[in-house]
N, C-alpha and C positions, 0 to 999 in steps of 0.2 A: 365702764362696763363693756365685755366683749359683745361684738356681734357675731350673729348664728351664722349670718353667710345666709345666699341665696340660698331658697327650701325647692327640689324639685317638684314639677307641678308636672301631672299627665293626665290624658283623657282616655276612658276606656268604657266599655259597656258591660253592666251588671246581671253575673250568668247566676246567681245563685246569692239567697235571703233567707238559707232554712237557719244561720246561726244568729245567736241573741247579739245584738248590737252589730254585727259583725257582715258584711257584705265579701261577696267574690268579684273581683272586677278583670274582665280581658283586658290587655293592652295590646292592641293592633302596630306593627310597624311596617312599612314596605320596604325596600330595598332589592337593588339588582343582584341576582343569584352572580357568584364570582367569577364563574365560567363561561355560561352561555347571554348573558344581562338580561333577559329575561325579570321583570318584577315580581316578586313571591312576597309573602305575608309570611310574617314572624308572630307568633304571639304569644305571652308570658301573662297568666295567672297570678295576684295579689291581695292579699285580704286588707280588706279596709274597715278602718271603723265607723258604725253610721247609729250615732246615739237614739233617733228614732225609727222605729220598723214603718217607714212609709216609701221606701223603694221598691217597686218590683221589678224583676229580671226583666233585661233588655233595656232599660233606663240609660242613657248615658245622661255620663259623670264624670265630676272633675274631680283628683287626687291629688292629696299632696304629700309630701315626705315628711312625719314627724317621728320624733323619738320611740325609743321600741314602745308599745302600748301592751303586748304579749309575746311567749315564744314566737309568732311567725307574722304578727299585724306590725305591719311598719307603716301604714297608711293612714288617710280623714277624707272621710268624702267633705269638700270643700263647696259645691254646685252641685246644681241638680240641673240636666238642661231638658227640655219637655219636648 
């Protein structure tokens, strides 16, 4: 039997719980701006799947990377941290 290979894992905070199962999660990254180095904030939007409505917004959260689940949820909320 093959193996899947590492699953990526990321942590982000939950801006939005108005869909059924379905959570919004920020992903924060920093990095130096390429010119001046300067630290600036990146941040990318991804829908996750979260089988009960017991998250609300501003929650962080752990993600991970699984098979499509719909056109645009490529995500599971995996942890909940308090």
């Amino acid at each position: 039997m093959k193996s899947r290979g590492q699953r990526s894992e990321k942590v982000g905070v939950v801006v939005s719980n108005k869909m059924a199962k379905t959570v919004t999660v920020r992903i924060d990254r920093k990095l130096p701006h390429p010119r001046y180095g300067k630290i600036i904030t990146r941040s990318k939007k991804v829908y996750a799947h979260n089988e009960l409505k017991d998250i609300e917004p501003g929650t962080k959260v752990k993600i991970s990377e699984t098979r499509p689940l719909s056109k645009l949820k490529r995500w599971r909320v995996v942890e909940i941290f308090e």
